[in-house]
N, CA, C and O atoms as a MOPAC input file, in Angstrom:
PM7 MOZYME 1SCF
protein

 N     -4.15400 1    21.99400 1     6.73300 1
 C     -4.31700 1    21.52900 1     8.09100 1
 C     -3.84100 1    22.62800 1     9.03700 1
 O     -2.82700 1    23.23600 1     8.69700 1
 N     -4.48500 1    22.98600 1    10.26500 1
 C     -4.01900 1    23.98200 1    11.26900 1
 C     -2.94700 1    23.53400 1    12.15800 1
 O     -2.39400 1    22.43400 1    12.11100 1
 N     -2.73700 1    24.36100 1    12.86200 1
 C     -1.87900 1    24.00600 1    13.75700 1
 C     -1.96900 1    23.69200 1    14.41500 1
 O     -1.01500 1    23.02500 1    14.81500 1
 N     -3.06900 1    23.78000 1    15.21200 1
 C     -3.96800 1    23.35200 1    16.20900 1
 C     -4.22700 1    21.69100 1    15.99200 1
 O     -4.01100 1    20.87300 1    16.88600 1
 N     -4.75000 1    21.32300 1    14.58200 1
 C     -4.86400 1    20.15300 1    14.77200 1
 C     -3.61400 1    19.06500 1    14.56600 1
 O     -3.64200 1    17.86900 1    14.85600 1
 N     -1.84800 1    20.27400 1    13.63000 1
 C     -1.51800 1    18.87900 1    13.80100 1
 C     -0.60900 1    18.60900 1    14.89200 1
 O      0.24400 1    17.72400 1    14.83100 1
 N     -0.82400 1    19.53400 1    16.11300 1
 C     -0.65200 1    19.69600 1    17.73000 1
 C     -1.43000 1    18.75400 1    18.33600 1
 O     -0.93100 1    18.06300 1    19.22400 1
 N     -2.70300 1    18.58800 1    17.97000 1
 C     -3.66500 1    17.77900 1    18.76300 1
 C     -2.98500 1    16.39700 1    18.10700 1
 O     -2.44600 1    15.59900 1    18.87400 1
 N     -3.02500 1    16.12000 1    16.59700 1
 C     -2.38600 1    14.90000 1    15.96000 1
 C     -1.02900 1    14.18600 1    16.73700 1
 O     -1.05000 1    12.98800 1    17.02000 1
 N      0.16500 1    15.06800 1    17.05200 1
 C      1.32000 1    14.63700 1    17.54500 1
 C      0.98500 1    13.88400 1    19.47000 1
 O      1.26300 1    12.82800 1    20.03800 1
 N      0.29600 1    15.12500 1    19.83900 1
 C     -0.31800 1    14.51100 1    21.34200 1
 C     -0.93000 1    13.27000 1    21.21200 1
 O     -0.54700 1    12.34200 1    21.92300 1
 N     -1.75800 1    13.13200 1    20.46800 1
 C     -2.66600 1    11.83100 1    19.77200 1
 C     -1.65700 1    10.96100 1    19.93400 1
 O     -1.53300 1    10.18600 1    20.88200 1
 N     -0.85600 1    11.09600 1    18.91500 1
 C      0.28300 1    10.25300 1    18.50500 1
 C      1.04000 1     9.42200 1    19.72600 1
 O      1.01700 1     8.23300 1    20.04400 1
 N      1.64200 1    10.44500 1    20.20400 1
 C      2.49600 1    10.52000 1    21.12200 1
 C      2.06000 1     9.18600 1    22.98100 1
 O      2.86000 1     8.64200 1    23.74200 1
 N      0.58700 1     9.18300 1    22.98100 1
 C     -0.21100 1     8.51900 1    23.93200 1
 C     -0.25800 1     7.56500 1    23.03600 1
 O     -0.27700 1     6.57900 1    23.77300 1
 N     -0.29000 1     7.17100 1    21.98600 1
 C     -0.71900 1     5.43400 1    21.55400 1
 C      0.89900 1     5.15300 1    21.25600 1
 O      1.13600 1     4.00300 1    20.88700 1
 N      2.10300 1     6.09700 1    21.37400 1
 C      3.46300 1     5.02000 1    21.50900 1
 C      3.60000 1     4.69000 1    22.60900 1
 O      4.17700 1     3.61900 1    22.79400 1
 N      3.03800 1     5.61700 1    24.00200 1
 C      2.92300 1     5.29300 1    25.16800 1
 C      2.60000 1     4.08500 1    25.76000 1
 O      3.16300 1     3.41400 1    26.62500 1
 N      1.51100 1     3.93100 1    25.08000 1
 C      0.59000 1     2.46700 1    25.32100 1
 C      1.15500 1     1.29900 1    24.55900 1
 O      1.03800 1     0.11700 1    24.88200 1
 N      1.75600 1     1.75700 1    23.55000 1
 C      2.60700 1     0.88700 1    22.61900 1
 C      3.91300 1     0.09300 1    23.62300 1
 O      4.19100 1    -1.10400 1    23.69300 1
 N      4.47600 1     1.14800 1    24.25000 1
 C      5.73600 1     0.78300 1    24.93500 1
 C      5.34200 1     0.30000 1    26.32700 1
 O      6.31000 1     0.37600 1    27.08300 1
 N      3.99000 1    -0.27900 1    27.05500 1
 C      2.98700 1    -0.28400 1    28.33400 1
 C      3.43800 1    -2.19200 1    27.55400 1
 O      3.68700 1    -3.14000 1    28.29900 1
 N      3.43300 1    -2.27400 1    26.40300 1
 C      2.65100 1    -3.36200 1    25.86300 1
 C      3.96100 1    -4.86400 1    26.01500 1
 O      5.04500 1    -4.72400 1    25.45000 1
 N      3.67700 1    -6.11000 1    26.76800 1
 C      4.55900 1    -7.05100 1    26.91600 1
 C      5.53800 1    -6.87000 1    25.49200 1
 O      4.94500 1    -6.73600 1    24.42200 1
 N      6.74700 1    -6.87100 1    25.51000 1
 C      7.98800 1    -7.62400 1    24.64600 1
 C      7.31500 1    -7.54000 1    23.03400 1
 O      7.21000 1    -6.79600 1    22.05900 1
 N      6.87400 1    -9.19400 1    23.67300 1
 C      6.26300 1    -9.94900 1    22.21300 1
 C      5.31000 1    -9.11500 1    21.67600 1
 O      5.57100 1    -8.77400 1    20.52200 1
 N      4.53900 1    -8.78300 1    22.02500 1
 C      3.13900 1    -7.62900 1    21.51100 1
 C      3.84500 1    -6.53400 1    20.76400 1
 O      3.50600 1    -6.11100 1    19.65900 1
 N      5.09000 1    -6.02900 1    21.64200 1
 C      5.27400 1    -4.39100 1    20.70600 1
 C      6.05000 1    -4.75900 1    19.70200 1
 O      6.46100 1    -3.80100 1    19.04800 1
 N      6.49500 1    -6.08500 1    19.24200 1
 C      7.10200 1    -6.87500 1    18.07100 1
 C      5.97700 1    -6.92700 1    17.37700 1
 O      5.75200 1    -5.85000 1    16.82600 1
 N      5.23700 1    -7.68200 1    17.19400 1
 C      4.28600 1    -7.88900 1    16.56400 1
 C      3.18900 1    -6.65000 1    16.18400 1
 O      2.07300 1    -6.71500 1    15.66800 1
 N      3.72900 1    -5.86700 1    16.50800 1
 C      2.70200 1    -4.68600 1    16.30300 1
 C      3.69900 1    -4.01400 1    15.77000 1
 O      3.52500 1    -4.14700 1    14.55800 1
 N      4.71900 1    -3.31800 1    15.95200 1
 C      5.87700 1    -2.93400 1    15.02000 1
 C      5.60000 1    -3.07100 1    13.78600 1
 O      5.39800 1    -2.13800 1    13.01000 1
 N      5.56000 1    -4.67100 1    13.42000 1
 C      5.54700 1    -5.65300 1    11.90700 1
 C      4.38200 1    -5.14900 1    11.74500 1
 O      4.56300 1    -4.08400 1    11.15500 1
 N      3.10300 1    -5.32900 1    11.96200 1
 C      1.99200 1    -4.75600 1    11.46300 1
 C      1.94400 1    -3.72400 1    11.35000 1
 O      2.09300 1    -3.55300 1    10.14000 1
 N      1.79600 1    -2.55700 1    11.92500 1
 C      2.24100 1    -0.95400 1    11.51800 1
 C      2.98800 1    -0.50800 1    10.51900 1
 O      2.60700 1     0.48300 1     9.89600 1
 N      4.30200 1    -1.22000 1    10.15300 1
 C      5.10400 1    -0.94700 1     9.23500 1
 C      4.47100 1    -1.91800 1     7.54700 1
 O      4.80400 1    -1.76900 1     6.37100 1
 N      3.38300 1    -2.94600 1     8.27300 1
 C      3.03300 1    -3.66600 1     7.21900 1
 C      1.84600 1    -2.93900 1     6.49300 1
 O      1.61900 1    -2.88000 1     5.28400 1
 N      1.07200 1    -2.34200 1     7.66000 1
 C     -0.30600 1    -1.17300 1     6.81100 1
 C      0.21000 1    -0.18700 1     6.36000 1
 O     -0.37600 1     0.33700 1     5.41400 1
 N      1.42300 1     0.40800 1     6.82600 1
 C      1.59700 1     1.59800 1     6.10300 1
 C      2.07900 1     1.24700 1     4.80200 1
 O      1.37300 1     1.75200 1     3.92900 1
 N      3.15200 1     0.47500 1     4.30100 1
 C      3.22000 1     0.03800 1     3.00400 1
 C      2.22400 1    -0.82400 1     2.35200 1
 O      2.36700 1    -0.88400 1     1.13100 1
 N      1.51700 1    -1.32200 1     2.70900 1
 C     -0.03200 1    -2.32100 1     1.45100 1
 C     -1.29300 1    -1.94200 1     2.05600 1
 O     -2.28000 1    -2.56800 1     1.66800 1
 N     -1.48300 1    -0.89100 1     3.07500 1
 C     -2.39200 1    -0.42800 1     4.20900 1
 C     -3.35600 1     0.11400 1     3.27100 1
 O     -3.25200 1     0.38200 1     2.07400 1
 N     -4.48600 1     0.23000 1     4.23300 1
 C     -5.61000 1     1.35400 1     3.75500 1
 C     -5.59500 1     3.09500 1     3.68300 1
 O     -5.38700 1     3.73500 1     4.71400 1
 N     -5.77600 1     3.61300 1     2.68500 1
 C     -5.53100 1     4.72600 1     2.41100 1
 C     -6.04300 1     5.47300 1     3.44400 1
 O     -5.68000 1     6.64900 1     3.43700 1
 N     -7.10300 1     4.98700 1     4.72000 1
 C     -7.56700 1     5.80900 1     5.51100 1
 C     -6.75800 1     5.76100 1     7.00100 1
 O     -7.21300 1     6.29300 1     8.01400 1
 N     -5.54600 1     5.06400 1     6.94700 1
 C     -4.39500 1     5.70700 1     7.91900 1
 C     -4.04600 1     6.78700 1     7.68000 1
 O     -3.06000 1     7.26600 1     8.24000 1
 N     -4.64100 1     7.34100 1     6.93700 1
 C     -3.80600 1     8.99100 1     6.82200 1
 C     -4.77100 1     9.67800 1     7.38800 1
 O     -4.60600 1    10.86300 1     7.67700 1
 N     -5.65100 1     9.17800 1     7.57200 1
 C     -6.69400 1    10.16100 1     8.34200 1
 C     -6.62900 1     9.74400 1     9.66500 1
 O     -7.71400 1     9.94400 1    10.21100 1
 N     -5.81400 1     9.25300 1    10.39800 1
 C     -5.52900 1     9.33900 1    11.91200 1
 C     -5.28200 1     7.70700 1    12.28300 1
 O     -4.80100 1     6.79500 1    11.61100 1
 N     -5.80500 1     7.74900 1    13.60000 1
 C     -4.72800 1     6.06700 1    14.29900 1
 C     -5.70200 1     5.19300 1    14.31900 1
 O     -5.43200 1     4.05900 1    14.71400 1
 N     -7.17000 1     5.53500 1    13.86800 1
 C     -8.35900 1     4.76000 1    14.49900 1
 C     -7.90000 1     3.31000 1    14.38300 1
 O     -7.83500 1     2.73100 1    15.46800 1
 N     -7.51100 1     2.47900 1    13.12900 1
 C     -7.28600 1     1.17100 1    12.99100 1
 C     -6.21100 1     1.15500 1    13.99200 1
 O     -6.62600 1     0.61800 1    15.01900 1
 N     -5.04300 1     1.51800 1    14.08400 1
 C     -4.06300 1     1.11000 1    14.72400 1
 C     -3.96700 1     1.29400 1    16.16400 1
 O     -3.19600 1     0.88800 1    17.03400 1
 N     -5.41600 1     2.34000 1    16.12400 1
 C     -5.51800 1     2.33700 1    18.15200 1
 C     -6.59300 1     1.39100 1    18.01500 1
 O     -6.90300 1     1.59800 1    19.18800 1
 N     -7.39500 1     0.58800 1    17.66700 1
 C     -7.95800 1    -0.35400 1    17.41900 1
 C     -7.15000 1    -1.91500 1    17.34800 1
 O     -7.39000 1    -3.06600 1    17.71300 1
 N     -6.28400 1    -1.33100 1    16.79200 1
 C     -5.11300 1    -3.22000 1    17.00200 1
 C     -4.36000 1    -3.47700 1    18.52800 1
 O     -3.94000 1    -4.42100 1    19.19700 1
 N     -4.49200 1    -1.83300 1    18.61900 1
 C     -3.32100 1    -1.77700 1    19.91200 1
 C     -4.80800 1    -2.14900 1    21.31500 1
 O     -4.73300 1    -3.08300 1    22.11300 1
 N     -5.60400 1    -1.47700 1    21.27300 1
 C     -6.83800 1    -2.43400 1    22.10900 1
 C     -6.77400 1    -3.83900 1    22.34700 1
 O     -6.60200 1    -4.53900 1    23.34500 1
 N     -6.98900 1    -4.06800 1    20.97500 1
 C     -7.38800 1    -5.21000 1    21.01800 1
 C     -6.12400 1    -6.08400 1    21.42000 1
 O     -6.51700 1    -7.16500 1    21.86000 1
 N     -4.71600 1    -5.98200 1    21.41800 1
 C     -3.42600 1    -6.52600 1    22.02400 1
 C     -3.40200 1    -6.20500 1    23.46300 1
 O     -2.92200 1    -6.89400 1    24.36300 1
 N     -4.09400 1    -4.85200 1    23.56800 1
 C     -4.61700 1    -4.85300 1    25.21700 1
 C     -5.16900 1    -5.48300 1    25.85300 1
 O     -5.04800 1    -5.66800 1    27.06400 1
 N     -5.94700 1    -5.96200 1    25.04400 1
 C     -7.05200 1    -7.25200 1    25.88300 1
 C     -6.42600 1    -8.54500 1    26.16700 1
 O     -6.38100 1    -9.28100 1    27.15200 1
 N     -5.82800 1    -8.58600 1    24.64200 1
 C     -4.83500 1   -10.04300 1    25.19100 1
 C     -4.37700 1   -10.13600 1    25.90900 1
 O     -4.56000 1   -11.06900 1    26.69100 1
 N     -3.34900 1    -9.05500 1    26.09700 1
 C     -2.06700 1    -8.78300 1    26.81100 1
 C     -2.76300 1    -9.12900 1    28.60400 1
 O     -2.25300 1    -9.74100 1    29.54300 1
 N     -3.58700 1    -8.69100 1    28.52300 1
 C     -4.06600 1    -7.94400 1    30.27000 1
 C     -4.93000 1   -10.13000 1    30.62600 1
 O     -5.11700 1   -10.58900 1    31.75300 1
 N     -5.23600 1   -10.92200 1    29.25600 1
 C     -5.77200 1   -12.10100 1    29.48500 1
 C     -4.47700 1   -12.91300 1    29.66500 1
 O     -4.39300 1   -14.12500 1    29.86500 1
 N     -4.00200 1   -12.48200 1    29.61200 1
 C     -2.46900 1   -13.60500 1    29.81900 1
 C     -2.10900 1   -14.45500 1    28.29500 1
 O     -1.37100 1   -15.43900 1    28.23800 1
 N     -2.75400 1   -13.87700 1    27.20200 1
 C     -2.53600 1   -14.63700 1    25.91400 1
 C     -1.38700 1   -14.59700 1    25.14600 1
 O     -0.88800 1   -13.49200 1    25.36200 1
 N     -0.69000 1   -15.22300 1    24.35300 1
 C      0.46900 1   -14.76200 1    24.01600 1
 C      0.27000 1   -13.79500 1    22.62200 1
 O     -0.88300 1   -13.68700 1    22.20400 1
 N      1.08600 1   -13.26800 1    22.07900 1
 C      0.69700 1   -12.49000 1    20.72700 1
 C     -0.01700 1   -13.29900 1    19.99200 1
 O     -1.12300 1   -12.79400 1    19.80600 1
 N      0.09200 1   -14.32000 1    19.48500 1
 C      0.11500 1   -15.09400 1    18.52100 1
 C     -0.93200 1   -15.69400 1    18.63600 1
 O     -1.66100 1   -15.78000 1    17.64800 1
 N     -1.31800 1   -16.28800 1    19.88100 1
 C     -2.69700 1   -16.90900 1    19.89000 1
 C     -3.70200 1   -15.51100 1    19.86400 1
 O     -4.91800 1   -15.67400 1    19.75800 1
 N     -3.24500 1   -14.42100 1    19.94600 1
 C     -4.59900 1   -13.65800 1    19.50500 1
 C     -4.34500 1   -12.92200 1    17.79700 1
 O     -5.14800 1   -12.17600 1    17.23700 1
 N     -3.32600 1   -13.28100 1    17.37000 1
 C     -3.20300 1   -12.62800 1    15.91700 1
 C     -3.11700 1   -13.59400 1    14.86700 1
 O     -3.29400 1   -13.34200 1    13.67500 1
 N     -2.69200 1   -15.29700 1    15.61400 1
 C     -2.80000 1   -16.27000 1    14.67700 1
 C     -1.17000 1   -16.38200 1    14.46600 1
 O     -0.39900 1   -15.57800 1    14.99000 1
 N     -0.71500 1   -17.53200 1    13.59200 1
 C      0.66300 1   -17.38000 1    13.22800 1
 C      0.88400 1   -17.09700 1    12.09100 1
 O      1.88100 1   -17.55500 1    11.53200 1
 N      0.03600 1   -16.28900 1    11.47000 1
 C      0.21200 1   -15.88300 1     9.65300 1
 C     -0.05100 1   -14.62100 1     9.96200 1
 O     -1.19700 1   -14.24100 1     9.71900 1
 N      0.78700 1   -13.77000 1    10.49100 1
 C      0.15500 1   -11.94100 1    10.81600 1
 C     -0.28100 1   -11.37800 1     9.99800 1
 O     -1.23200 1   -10.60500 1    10.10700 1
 N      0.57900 1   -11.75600 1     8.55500 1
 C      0.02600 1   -10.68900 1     7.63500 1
 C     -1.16500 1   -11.24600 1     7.19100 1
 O     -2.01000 1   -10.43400 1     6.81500 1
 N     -1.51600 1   -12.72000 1     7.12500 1
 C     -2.92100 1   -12.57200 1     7.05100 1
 C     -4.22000 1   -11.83600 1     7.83600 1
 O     -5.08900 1   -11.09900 1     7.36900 1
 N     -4.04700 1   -12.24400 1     8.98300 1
 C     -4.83700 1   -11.30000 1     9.80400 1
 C     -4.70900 1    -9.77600 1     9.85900 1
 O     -5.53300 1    -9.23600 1    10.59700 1
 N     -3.34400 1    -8.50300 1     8.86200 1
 C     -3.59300 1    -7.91700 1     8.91000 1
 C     -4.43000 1    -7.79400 1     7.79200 1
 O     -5.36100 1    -7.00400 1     7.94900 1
 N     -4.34400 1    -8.46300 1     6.50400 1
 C     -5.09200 1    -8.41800 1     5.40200 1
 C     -6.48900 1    -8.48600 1     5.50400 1
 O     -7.31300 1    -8.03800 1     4.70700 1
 N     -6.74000 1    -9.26800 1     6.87000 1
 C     -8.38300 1    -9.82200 1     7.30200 1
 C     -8.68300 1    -8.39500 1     7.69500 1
 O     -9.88700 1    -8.15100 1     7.62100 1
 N     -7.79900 1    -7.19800 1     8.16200 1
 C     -8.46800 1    -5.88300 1     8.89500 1
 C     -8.84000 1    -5.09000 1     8.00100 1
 O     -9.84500 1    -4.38700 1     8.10200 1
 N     -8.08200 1    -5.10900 1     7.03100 1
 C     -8.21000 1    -4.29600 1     5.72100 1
 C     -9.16800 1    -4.65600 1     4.28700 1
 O     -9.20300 1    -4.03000 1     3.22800 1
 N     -9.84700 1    -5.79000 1     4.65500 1
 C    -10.24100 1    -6.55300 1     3.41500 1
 C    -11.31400 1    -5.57800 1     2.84100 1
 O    -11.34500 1    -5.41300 1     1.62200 1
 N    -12.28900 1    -4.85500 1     3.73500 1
 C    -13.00000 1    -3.85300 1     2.80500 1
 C    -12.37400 1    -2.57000 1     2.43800 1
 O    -12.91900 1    -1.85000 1     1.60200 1
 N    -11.42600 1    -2.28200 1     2.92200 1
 C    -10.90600 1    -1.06500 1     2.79000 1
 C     -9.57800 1    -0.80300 1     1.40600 1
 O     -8.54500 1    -1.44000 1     1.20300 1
 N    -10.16000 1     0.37800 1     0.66600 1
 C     -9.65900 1     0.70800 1    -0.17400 1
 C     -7.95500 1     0.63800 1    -0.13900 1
 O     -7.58900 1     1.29700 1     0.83400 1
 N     -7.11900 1     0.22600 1    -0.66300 1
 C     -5.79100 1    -0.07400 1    -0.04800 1
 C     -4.70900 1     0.77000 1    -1.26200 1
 O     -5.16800 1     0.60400 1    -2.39200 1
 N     -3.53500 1     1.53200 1    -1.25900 1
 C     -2.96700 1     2.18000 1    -2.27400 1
 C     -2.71600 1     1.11900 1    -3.27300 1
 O     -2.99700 1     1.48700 1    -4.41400 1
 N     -2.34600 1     0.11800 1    -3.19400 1
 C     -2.53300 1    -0.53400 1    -4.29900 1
 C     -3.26500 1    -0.74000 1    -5.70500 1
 O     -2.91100 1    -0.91800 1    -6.87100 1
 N     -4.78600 1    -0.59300 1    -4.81500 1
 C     -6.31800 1    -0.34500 1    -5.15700 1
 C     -5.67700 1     0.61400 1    -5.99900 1
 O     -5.56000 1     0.36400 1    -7.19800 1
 N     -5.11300 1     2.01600 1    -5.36500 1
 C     -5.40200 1     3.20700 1    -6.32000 1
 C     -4.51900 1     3.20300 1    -7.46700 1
 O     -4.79800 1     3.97300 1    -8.38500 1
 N     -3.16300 1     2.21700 1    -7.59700 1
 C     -2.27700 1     2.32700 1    -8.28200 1
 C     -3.44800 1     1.47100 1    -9.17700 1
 O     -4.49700 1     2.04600 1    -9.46600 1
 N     -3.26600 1     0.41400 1    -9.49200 1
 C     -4.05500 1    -0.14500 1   -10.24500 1
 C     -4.74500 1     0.63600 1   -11.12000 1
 O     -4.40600 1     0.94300 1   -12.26300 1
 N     -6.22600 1     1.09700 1   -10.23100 1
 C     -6.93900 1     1.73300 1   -10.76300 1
 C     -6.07000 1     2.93900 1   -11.93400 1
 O     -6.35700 1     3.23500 1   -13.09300 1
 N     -4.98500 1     3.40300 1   -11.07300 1
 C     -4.50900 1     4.83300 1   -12.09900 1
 C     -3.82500 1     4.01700 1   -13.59100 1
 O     -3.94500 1     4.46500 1   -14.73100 1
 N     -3.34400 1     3.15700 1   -13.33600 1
 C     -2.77200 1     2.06300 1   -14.31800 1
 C     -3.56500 1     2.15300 1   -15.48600 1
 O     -3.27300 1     2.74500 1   -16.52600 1
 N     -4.94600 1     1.29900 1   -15.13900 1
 C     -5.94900 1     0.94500 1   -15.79200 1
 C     -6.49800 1     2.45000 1   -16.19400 1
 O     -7.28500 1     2.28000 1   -17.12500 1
 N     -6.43600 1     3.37400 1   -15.98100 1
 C     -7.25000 1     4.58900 1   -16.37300 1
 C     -6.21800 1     5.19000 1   -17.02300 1
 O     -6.81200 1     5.97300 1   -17.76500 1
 N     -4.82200 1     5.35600 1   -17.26100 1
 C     -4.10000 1     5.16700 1   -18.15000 1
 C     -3.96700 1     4.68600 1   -19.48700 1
 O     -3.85000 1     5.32000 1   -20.53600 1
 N     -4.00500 1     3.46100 1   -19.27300 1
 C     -3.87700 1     2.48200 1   -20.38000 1
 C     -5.05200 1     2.65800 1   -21.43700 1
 O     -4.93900 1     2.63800 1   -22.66200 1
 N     -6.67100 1     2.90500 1   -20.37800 1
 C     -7.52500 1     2.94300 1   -21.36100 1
 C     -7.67000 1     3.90100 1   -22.41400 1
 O     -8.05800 1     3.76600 1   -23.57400 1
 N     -6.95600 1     5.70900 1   -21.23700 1
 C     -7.17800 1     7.13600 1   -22.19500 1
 C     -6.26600 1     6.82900 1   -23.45400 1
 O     -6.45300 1     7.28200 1   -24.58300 1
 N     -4.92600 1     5.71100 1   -22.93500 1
 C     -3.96600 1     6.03800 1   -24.44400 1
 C     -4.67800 1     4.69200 1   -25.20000 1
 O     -4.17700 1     4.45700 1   -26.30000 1
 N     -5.70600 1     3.82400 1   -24.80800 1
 C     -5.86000 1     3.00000 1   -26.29400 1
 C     -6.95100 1     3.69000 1   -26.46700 1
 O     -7.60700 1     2.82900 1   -27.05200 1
 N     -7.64100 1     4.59400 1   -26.40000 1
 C     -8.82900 1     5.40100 1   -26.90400 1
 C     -8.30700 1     6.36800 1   -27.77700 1
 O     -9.18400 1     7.07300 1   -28.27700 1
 N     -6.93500 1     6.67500 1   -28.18500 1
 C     -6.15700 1     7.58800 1   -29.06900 1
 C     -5.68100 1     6.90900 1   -30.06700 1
 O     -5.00100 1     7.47000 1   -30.92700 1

């Protein structure tokens, strides 16, 4: 990776905590918990930048700016609804598994 881009990455960064900390109380709670919840059972394609998570933070924008509370726009089971964001997406779990299973098979093929 250059330097250039992971300069552009931190600036990136740096504007969606902005908007993060713009965001009512209850919202930057609830988004906290989710952030910290994709990065541990998340989709492997948070590593390739914020798109989902500047995508959650939108969409808490919209609430936020409708007068909704967190909850009536995320539901009261969060981690389900984060599971609902991720449901097609390949998740590290996925890959542990998979390495598990591709394991197990090379040593019963010996």
């Amino acid at each position: 990776m250059s330097i250039k881009k992971i300069i552009e990455g931190k600036k990136e960064w740096k504007a969606h905590v902005s908007r993060i900390k713009a965001l009512p109380q209850d919202y930057q709670i609830v988004y906290k918990e989710i952030q910290k919840y994709l990065f541990k059972v998340g989709p492997v394609e948070l590593n390739n930048g914020i798109g989902l998570l500047s995508d959650i933070l939108s969409f808490f924008e919209e609430g936020a700016a409708a007068g909704k509370g967190v909850l009536e726009v995320t539901g009261t089971d969060v981690a389900a609804f984060c599971d609902a964001l991720i449901d097609d997406s390949k998740t590290y779990a996925d890959l542990y598994q998979e390495s598990i299973n591709q394991k197990v098979d090379k040593a019963m093929k010996k």
